[in-house]
N, C-alpha and C positions, 0 to 999 in steps of 0.2 A: 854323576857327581853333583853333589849339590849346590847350588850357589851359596856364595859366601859376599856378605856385604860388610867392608869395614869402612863407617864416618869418618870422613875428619876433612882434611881443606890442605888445598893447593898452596906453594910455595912459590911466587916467582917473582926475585930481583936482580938490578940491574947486576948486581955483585954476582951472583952464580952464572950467568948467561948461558943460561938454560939451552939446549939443543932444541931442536923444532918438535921431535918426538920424546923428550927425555923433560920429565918434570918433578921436583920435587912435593913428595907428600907427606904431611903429617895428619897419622891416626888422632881423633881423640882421645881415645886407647893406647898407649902404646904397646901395652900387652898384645893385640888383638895383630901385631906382626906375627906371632906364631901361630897364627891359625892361618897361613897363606902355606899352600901346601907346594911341594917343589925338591929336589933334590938338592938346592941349596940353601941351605936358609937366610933371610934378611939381617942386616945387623945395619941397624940403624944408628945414625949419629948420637952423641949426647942428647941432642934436643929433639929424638926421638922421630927427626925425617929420613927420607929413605930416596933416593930417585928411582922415579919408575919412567919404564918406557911404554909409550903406549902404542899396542901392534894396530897396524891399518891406517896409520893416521903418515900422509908425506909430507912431511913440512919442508922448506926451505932452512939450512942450516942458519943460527946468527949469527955463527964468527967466521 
């Protein structure tokens, strides 16, 4: 499978509080959510972020 890289930058305020493994992302792209491949697809918010969790990583939860 080929890697797939899509730009864009992290989302994290006090208002979302974030889980330790679970962070919000917004593509540059917004488009570039359907190229993430999956039996389910993404549907991202209005303003085009998404939360993703990221596998391997143990955090402590924050709430």
């Amino acid at each position: 499978m080929p890697t797939l890289l899509v730009k864009g930058s992290f989302k994290v305020s006090e208002k979302a509080k974030p889980y330790g493994d679970t962070v919000s992302f917004i593509p540059d792209n917004v488009a570039d959510w359907k190229l993430v491949p999956g039996y389910k697809p993404i549907l991202p918010a209005a303003d085009g972020h998404a939360n993703i969790r990221l596998e391997g990583i143990d955090a402590l939860e924050t709430h």
